[in-house]
N, C-alpha and C positions, 0 to 999 in steps of 0.2 A: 442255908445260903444258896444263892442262884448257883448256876455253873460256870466257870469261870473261861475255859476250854468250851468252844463251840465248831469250830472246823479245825483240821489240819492242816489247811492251807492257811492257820492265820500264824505263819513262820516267816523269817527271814528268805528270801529267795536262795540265797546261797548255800543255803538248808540242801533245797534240793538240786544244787548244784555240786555239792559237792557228794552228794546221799548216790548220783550218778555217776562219779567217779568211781565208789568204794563198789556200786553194785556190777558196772564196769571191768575193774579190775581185781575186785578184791570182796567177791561175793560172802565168799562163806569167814573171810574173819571178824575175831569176835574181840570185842573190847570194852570196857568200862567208863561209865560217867560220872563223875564223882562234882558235887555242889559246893563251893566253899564262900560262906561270906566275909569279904575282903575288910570288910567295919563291923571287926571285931566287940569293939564297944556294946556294938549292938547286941544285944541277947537274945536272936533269935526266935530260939525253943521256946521262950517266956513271951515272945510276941504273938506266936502263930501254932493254935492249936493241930498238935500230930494227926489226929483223928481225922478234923476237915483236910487236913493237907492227905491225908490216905484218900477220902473223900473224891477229892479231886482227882487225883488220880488215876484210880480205879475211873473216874469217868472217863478220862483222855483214852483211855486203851479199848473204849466200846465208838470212837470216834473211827469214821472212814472216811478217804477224799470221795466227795460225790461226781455227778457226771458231769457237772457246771463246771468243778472245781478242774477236771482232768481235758475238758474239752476247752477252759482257757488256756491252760499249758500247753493243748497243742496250736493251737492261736497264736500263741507267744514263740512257741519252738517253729515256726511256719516261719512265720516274720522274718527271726533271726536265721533262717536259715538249714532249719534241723541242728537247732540247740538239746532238744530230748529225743533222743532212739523210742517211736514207737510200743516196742518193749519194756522200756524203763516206763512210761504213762502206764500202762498193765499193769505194771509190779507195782504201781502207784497207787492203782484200785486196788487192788486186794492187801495193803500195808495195814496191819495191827500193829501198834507201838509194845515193844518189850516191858516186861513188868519192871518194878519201879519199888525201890526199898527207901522206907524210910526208919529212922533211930536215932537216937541224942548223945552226945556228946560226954565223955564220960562225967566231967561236973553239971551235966546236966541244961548248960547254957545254949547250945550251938548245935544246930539240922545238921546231922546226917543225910545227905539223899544220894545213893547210886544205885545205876541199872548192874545186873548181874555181868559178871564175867564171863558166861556164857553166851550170854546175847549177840547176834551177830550187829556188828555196825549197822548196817543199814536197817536192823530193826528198831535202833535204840537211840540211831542219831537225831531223831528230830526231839526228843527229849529235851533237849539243851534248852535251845526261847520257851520249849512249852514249860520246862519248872520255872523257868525265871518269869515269865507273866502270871503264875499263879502265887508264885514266893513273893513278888512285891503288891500283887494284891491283895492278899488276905497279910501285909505288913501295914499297908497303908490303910484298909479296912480298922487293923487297931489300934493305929495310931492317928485316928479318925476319932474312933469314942474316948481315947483316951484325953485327946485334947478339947475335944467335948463342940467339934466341927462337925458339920454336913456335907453331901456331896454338893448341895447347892453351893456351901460357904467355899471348896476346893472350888468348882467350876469357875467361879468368881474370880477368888484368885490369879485360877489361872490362866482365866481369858484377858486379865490384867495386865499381867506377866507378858501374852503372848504379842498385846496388842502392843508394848512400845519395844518388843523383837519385830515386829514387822513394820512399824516408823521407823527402828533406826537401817533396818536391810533397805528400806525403800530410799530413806535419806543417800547412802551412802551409793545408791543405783544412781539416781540423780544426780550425786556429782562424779558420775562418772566410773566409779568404782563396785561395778555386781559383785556378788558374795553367791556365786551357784551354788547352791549344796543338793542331798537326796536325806530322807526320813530313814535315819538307822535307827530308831525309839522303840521297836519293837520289842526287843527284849527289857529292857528298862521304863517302860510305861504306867501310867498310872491304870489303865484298863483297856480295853479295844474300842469301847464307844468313846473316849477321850480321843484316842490315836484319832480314831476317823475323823470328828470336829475340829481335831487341832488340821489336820490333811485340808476341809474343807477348805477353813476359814486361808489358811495360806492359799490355795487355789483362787480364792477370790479376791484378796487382799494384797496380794505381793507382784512386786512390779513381772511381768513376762521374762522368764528364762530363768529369773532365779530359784524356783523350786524343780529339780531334775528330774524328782520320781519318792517312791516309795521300796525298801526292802520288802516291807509285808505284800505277800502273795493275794492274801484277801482283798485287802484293803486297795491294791491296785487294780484289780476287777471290778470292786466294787466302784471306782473313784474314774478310772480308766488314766489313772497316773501311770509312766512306765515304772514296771517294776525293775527294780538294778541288784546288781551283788555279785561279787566273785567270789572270795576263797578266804580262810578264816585260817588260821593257826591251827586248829584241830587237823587239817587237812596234812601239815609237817608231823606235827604227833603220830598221826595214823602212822606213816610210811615209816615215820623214828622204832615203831615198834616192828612194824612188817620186815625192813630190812636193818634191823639191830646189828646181826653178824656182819652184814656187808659194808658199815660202818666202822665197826672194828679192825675190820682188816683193812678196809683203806686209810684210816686213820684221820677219816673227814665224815662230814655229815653226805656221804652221796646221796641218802634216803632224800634230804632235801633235794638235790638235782633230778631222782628218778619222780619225787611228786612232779616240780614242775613240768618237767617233758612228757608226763602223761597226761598232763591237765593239759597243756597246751595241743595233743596229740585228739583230745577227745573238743576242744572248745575251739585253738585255731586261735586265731586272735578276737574272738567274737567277747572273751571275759579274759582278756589277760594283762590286768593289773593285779599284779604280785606282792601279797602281802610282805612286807619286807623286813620286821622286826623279829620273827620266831628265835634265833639263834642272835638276836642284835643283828642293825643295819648293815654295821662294818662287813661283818661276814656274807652275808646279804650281797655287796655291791663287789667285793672282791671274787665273789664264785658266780656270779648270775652269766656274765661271758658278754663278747660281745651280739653274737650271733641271738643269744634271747634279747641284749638289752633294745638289739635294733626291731626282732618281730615283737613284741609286749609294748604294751602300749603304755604303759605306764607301773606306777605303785603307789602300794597304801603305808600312811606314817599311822602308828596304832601305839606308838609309847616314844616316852625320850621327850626330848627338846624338839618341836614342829620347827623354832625358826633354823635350828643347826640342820635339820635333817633337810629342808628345804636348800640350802645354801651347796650341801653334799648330793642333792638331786639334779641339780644346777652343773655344779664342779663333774658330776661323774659323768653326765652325757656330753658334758661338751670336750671331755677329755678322749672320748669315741667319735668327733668328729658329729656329731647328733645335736640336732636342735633342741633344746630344753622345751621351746613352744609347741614343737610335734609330740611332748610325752604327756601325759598326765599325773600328775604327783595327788593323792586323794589321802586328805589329812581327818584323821575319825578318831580321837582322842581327847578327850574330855574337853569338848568345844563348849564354846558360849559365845554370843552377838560379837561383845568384845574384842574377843580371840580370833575372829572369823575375820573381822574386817583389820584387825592388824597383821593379821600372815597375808591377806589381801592386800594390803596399802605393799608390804613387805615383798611380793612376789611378783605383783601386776607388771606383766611386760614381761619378765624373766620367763614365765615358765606355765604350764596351763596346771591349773590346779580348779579341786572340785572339797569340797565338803561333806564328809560323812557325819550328821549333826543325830544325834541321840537323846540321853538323859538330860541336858537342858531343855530340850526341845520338848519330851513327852512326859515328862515327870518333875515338873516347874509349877507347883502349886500350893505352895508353902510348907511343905512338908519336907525335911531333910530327905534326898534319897539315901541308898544303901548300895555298895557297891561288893556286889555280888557276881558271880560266873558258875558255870557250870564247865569243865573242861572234858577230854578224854583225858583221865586218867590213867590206864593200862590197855594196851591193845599189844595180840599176838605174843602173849608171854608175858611182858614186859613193860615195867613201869616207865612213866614216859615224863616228859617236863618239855618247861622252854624257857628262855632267856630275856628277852627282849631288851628293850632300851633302856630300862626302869628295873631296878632291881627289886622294886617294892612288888612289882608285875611277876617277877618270876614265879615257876609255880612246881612241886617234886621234892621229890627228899634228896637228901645231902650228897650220897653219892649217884644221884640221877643227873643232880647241877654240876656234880664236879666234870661228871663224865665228859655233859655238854660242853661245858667248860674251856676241856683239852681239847675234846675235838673240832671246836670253834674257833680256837684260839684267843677266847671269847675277852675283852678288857674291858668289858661296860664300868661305869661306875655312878652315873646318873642317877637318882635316887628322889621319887619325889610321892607323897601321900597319892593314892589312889583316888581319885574323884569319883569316878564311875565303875 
């Protein structure tokens, strides 16, 4: 089989935005990445041969950013401002990806894949989209011969699929109501030459303003879409394990306040919309303060109820005296056309909102996806987890979530099947 892994820059931007923090602040720790698929059902280790998945692998780790790839970063980091230190594009060229384990489940059913406990972050973090673009290719590759389709009979499909997503976004631009979103499908795609056609055909097809940009690093070089992304959950995890102890003795999650004020310390408000689920929203909006919620420019809803969490986006800035309109609310949770244009109908005029659209958007071709993640699972000692809105979402063993838990004061109870 071809190689599936062809640049390094074919990641999420946030990838390397946040890869700049950890080299930043937090150079020599080292932590774990551990793969879990969220549909169960699914078997896996009987879909996708160990061997090729080793295969691949071992190729991504003979992968370098090239000088096209380093010299649009600084292009990008110009623009914005001196968004990349110089130094970090360096460390960018010479980055080898950490080795990479894989093994089965003890009934045999279920991938095993993690980076070593040894690994330092920043060697190991772009791992994450790069297993999961290989785990749902060579998934979809077999559930291709198995239902006895082609990639002609997918393409089909999918450009099927794509064409009345872009009748009803244009419909709904037309009377008046745009649906902005950006390409979060990277990690969830059906392969990278899909990502880029579906990328085109929007670019040509879709009323002006509605498509924002792309996450994929590549792909916006290639396409000259802006690339976008801020900050993931893994980025709370990291600093949940870095300052473990200072957690404990204050008897709160401080790790999460000392991330923020250093991301914001390093970015400014050039990327700061604050992912706001890790520990559930509640906690989220009662510790963020006034003084961040007025420099941030906004946050991302990534689990829970979008319409509750919007209404509570609404209610909390205008309880600080702050325009709802001035903030951005960016909802990236198992979207569809549907969903999109009803939190639209729902919010227009309230509140400026954007769309982080994914697995409908790049893995929509008849083929059920699979809802799959790669997390930091242990970093700096310590095993790590997180909470969010959705308790189906949570992720850690028993007493990692009790922990969170307390220290959260955490009451979610939302509960809903995993889409994506």
């Amino acid at each position: 089989m071809r190689w599936i892994l062809t640049s390094l820059a074919d990641v999420d931007f946030y990838k390397l935005t946040m890869l700049q923090l950890y080299w930043k602040f937090h150079l020599a720790v080292t932590g774990r990445y551990g793969f879990k698929n969220r549909t169960v059902r699914v078997q896996l280790a009987r879909k996708i041969g160990v061997k090729e998945l080793r295969r691949q692998f071992r190729h991504g780790r003979t992968l370098r950013f090239t000088d096209e790839e380093i010299a649009y970063l600084a292009e990008v980091s110009e623009k914005r401002g001196g968004l990349f230190e110089p130094e970090f594009l360096e460390f960018l060229r010479g980055l080898q990806l950490s080795p990479i384990h894989v093994s089965l489940s003890e009934d045999g059913t279920q991938l095993i894949i993690e980076t070593p406990e040894e690994a330092r972050l920043v060697d190991s973090m772009l791992w994450e989209t790069l297993v999961m673009n290989i785990v749902n290719e060579l998934y979809i590759e077999g559930e291709k011969h198995e239902l006895g389709l082609t990639d002609d009979d997918l393409w089909a499909e999918g450009d099927r699929r794509l064409t009345a997503k872009i009748v009803a976004l244009n419909e709904a631009h037309d009377r008046g109501l745009p649906v902005p979103f950006i390409d979060f499908g990277t990690r969830r795609r059906r392969s990278l030459a899909w990502q880029e056609h579906v990328l085109r055909r929007l670019m040509a097809e879709l009323r002006p303003g509605l498509l924002m940009g792309t996450s994929n690093v590549l792909l916006a070089m290639r396409t000259g879409l802006n690339v976008v992304g801020t900050m993931a959950h893994e980025c709370d995890m990291a600093y949940q394990g870095i300052y473990h102890a200072e957690d404990n003795a204050a008897g709160r999650l401080v790790s999460h306040e000392r991330m923020l004020d250093d991301w914001f310390a390093l970015y400014g408000d050039m990327l700061s919309i604050a992912l706001s689920d890790t520990y559930g929203s509640e906690y989220f909006l009662r510790t963020f303060g006034e003084a961040r919620a007025r420099a941030w420019k906004g946050q991302r809803q990534d689990s829970g109820d979008p319409f509750d969490w919007g209404e509570r986006f609404i209610a909390y800035y205008r309880e600080l005296g702050i325009d709802p309109i001035a903030k951005v609310g960016v909802f990236s949770d198992g979207l569809d056309v549907r969903k999109m244009i009803a939190l639209a109908e729902r919010f227009v005029g309230w509140m400026t909102f954007q769309f982080g659209w994914g697995t409908d958007l790049m893995f929509d071709m008849g083929i059920d996806p699979i809802s799959i993640v790669v997390k930091l699972m242990w970093c700096a000692g310590h095993d790590l987890g997180k909470l969010t809105d959705n308790i189906q979402k949570a992720i850690g063993g028993e007493a990692v979530v009790t922990r969170l838990v307390g220290l959260a004061d955490y009451h979610g109870h939302f509960s809903e099947e995993c889409r994506v």
